[in-house]
VMD Tcl script that builds the backbone (N, CA, C; Angstrom):
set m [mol new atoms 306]
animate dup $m
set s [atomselect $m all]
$s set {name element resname resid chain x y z} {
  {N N UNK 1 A 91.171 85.202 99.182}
  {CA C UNK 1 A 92.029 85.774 100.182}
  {C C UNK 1 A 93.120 84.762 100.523}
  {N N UNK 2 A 94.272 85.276 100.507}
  {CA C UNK 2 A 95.737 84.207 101.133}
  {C C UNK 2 A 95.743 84.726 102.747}
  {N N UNK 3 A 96.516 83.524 102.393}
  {CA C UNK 3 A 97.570 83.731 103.712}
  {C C UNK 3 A 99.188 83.796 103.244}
  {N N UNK 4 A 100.276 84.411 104.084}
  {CA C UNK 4 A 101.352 84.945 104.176}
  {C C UNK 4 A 101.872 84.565 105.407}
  {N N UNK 5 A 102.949 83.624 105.214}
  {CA C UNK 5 A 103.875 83.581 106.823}
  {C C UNK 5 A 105.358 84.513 106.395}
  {N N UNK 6 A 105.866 85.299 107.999}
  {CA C UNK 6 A 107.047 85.690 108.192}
  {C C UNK 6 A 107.639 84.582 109.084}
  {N N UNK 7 A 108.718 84.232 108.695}
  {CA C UNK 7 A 109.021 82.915 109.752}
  {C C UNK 7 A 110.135 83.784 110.142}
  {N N UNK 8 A 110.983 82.836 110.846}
  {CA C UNK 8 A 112.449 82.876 111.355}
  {C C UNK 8 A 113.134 81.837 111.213}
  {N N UNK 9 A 111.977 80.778 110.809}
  {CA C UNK 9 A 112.671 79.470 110.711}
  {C C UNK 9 A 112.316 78.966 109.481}
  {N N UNK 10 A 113.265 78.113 108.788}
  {CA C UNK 10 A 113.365 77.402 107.209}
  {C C UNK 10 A 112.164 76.182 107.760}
  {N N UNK 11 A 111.980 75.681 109.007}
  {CA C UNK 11 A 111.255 74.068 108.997}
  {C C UNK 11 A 110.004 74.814 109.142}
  {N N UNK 12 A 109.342 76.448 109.660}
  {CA C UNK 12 A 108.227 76.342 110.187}
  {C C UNK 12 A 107.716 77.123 108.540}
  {N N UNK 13 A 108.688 77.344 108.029}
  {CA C UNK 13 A 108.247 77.960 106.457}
  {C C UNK 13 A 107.947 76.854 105.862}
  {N N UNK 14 A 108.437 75.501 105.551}
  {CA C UNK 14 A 108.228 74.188 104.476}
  {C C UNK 14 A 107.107 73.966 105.346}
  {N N UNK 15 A 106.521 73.819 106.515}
  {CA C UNK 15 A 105.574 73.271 106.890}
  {C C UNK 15 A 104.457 73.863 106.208}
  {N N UNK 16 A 104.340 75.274 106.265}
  {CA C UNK 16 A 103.326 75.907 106.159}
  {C C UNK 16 A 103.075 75.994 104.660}
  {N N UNK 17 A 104.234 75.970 103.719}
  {CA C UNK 17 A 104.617 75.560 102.171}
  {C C UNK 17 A 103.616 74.687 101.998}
  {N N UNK 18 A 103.715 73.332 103.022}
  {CA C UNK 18 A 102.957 72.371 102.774}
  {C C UNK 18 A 101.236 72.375 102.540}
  {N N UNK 19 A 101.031 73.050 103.240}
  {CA C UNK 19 A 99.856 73.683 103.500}
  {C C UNK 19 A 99.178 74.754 102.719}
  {N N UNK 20 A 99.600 75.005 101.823}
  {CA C UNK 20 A 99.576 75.829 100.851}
  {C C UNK 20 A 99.945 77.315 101.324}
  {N N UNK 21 A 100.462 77.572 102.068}
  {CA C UNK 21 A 100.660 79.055 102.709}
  {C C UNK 21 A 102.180 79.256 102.264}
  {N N UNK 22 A 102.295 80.785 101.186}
  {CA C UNK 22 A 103.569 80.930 101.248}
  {C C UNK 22 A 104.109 81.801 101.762}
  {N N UNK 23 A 105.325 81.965 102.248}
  {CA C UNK 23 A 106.004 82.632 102.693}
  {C C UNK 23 A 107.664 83.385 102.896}
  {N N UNK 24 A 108.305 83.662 104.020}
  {CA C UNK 24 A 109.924 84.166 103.255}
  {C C UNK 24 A 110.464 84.137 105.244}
  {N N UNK 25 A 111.772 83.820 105.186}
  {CA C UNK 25 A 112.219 83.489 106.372}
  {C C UNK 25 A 113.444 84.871 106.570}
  {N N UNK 26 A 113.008 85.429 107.817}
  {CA C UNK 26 A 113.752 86.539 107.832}
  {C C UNK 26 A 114.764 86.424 109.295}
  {N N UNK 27 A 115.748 87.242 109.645}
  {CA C UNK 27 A 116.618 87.274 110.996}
  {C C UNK 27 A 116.390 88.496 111.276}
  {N N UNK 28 A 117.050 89.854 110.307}
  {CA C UNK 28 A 117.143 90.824 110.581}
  {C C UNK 28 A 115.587 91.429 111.175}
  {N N UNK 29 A 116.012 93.018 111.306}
  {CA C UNK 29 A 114.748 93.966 111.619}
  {C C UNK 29 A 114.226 94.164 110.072}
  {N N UNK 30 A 115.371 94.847 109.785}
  {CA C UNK 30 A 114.693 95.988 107.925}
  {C C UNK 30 A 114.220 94.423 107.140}
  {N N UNK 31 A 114.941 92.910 107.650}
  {CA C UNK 31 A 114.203 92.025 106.482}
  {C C UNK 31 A 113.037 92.039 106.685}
  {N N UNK 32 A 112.326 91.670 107.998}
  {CA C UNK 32 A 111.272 92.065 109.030}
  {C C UNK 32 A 110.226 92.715 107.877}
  {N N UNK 33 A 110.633 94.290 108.124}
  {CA C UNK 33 A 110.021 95.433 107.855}
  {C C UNK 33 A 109.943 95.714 106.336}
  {N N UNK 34 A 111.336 94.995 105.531}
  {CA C UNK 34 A 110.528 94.784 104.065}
  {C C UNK 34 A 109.823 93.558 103.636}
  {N N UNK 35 A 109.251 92.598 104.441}
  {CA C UNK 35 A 108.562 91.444 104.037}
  {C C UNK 35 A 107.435 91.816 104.390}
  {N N UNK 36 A 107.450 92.939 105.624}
  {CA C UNK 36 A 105.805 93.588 106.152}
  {C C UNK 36 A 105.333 94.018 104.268}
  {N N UNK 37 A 106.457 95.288 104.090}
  {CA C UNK 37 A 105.847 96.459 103.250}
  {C C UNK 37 A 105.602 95.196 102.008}
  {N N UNK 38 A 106.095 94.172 101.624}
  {CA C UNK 38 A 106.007 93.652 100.838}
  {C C UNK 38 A 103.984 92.985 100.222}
  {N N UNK 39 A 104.484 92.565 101.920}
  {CA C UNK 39 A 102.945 91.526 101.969}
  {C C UNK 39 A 102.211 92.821 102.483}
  {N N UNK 40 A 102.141 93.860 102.680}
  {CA C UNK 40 A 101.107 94.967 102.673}
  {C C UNK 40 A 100.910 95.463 101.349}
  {N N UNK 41 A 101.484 95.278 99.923}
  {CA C UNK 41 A 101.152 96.008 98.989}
  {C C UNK 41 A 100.193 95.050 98.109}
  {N N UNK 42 A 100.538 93.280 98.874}
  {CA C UNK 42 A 99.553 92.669 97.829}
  {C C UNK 42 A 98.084 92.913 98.628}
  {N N UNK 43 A 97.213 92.963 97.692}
  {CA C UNK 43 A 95.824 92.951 98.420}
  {C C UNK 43 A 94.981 91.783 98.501}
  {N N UNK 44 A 95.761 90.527 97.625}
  {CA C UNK 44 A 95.059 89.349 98.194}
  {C C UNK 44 A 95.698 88.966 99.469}
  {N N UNK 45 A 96.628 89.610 99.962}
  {CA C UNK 45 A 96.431 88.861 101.254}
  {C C UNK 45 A 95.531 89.276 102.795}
  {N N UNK 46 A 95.250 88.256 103.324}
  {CA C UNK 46 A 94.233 89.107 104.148}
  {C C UNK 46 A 94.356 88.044 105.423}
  {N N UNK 47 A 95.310 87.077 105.718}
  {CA C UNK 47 A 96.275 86.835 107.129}
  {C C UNK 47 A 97.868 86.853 106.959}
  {N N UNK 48 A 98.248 87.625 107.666}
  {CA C UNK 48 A 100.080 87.338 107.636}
  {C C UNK 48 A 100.141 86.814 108.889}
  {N N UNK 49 A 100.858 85.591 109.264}
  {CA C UNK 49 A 101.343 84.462 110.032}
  {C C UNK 49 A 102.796 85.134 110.549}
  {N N UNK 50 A 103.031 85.285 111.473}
  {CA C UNK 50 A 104.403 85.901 112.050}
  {C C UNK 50 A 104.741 85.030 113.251}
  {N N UNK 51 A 105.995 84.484 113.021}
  {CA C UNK 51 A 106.477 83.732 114.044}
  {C C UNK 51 A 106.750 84.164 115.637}
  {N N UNK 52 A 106.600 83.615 116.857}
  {CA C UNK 52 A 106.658 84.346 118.043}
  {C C UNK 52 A 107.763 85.028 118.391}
  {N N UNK 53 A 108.699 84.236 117.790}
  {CA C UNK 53 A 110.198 85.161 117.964}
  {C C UNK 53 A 110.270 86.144 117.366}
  {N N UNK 54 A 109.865 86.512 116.286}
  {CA C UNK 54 A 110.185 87.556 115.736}
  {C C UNK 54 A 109.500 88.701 115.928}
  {N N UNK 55 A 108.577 88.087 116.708}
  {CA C UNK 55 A 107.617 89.199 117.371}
  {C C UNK 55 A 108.182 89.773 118.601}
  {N N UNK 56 A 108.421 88.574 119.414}
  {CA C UNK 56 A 109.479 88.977 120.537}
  {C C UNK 56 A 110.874 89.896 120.272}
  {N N UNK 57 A 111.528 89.375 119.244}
  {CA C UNK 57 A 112.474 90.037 119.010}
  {C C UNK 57 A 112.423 91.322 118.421}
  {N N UNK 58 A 111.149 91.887 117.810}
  {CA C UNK 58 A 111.206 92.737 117.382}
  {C C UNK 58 A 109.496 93.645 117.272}
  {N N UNK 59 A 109.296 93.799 118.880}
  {CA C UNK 59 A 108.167 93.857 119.165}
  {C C UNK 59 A 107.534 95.000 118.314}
  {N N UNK 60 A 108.166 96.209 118.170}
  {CA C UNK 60 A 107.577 97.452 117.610}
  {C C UNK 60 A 107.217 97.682 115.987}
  {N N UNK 61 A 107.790 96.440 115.539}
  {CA C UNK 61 A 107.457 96.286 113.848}
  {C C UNK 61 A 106.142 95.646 114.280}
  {N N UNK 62 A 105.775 94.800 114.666}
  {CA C UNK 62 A 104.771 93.856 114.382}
  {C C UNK 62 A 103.529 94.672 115.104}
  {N N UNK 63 A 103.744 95.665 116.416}
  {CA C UNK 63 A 102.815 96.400 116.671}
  {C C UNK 63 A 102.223 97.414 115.871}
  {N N UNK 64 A 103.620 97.628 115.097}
  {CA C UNK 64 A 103.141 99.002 114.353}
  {C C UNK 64 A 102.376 98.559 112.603}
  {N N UNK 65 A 102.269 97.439 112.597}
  {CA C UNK 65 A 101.581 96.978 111.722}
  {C C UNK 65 A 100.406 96.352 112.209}
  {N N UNK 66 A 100.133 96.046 113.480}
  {CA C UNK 66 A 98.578 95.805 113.896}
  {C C UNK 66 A 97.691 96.872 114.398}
  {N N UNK 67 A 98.329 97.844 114.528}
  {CA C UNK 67 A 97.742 98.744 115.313}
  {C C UNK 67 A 97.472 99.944 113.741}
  {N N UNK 68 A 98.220 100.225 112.971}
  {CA C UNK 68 A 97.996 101.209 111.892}
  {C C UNK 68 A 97.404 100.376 110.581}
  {N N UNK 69 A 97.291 99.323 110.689}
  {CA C UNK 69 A 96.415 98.800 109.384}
  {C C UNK 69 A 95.143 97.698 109.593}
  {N N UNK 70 A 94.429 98.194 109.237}
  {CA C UNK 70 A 92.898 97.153 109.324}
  {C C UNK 70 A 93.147 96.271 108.428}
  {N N UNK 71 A 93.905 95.999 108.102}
  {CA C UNK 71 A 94.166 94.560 106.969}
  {C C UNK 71 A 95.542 94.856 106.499}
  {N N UNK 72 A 96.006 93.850 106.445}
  {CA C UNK 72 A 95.598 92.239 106.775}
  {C C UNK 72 A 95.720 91.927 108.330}
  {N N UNK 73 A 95.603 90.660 108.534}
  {CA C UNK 73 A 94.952 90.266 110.251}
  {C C UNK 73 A 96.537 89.571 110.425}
  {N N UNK 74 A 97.389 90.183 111.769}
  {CA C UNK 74 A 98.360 89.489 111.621}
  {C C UNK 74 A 98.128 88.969 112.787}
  {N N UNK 75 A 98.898 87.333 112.841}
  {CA C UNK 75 A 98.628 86.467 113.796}
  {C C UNK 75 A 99.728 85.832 114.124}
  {N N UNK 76 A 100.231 86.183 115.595}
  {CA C UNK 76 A 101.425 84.992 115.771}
  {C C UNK 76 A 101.141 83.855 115.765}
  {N N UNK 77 A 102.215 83.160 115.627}
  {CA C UNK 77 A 102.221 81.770 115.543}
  {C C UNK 77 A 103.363 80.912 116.425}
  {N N UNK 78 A 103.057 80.337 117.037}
  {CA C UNK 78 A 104.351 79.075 117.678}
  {C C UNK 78 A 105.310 78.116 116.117}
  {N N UNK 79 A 106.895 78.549 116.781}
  {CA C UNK 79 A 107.484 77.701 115.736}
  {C C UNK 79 A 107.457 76.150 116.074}
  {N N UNK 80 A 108.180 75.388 115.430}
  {CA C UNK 80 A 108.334 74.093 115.220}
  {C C UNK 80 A 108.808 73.755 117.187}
  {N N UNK 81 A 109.224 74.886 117.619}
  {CA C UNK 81 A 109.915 74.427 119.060}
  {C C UNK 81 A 108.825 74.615 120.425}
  {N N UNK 82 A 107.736 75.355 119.614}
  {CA C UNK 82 A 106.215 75.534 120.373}
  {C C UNK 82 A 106.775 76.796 121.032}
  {N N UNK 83 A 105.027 76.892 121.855}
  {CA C UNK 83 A 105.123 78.386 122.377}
  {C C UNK 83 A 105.881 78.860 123.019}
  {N N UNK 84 A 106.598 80.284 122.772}
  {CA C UNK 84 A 107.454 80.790 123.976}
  {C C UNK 84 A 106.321 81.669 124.705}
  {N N UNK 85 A 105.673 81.875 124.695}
  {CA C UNK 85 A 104.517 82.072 125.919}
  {C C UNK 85 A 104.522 81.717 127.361}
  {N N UNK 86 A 104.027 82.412 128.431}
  {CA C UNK 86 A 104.136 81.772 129.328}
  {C C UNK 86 A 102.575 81.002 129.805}
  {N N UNK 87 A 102.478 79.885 130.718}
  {CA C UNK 87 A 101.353 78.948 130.334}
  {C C UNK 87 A 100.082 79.913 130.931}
  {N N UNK 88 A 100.021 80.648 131.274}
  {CA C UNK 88 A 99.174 81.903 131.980}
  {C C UNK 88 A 98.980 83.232 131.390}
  {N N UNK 89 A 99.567 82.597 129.886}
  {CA C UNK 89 A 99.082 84.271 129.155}
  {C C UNK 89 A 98.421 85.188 129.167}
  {N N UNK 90 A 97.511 84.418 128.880}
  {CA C UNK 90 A 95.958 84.852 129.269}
  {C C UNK 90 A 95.341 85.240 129.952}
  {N N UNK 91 A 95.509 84.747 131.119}
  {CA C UNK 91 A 94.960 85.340 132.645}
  {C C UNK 91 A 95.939 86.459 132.776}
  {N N UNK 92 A 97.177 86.893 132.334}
  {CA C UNK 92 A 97.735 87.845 132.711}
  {C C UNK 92 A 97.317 89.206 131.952}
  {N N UNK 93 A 96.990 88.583 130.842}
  {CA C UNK 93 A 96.633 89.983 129.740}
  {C C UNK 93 A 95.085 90.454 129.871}
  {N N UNK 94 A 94.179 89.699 130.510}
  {CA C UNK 94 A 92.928 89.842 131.214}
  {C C UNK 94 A 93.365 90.988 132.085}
  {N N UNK 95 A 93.885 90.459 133.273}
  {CA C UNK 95 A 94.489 91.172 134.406}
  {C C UNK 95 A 94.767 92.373 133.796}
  {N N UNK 96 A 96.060 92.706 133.023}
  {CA C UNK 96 A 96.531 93.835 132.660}
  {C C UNK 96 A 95.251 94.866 132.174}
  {N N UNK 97 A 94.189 94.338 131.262}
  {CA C UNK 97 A 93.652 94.671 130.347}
  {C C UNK 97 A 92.182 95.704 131.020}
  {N N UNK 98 A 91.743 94.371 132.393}
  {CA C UNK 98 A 90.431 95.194 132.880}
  {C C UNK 98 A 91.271 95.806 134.476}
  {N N UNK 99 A 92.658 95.661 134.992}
  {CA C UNK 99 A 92.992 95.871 135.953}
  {C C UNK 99 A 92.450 95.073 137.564}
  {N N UNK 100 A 91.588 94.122 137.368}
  {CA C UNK 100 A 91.718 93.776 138.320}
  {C C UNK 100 A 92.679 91.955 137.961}
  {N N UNK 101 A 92.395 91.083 139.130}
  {CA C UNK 101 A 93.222 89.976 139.148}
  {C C UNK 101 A 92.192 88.754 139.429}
  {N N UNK 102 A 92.482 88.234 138.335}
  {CA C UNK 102 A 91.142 87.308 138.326}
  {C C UNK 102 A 91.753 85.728 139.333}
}
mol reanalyze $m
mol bondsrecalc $m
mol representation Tube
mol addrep $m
C-alpha cells in the first residue's frame, strides 16, 4: 500500500519525496479534482496526504472524496508553515459533534 500527497507547495512535496511518498503540487480546483480522480484510479494507494490549504481552500472536493469513498484514507496535513488550525480544534469539533461544551 502507498501513500500519495496533494500539496500546494513545491517544499512540502520534496520533503515528503524524501520520504519516499510521491506526489504532484496543485493551485487550481479542476487540478485539485484531477489529481483526486487520478490517485483514485490507482489501487495501490491506500493514504492520500492533502495539504491544509487546499482543503481550506477548497473544502467541498476534499469532502466529497471522504465522505463517498472508503478508500483511500485521506489525511490533512500541515505545510512547511505549520498548522492553520486553530489551537482548540478539537475541543471545538467535540462540542459541535456531541452538542454540548466541554
Amino acid at each position: 500500500m502507498k501513500a500519495f500527497l496533494i500539496s500546494d507547495n513545491i517544499d512540502t512535496a520534496t520533503g515528503m519525496r524524501l520520504a519516499g511518498v510521491e506526489g504532484v503540487v496543485v493551485h487550481e480546483k479542476q487540478e485539485l479534482i484531477d489529481a483526486f480522480s487520478n490517485a483514485l484510479e490507482n489501487k495501490d494507494i491506500g493514504i492520500i496526504f492533502v495539504t491544509e490549504l487546499l482543503s481550506t481552500k477548497f473544502p467541498e472536493v476534499v469532502a466529497n472524496i471522504k465522505l463517498n469513498y472508503k478508500r483511500p484514507l485521506v489525511l490533512e496535513i500541515p505545510d512547511r508553515h505549520g498548522s492553520r488550525k486553530r489551537e482548540d480544534f478539537i475541543t471545538s469539533y467535540i462540542n459541535e459533534a456531541i452538542g454540548i461544551k466541554l
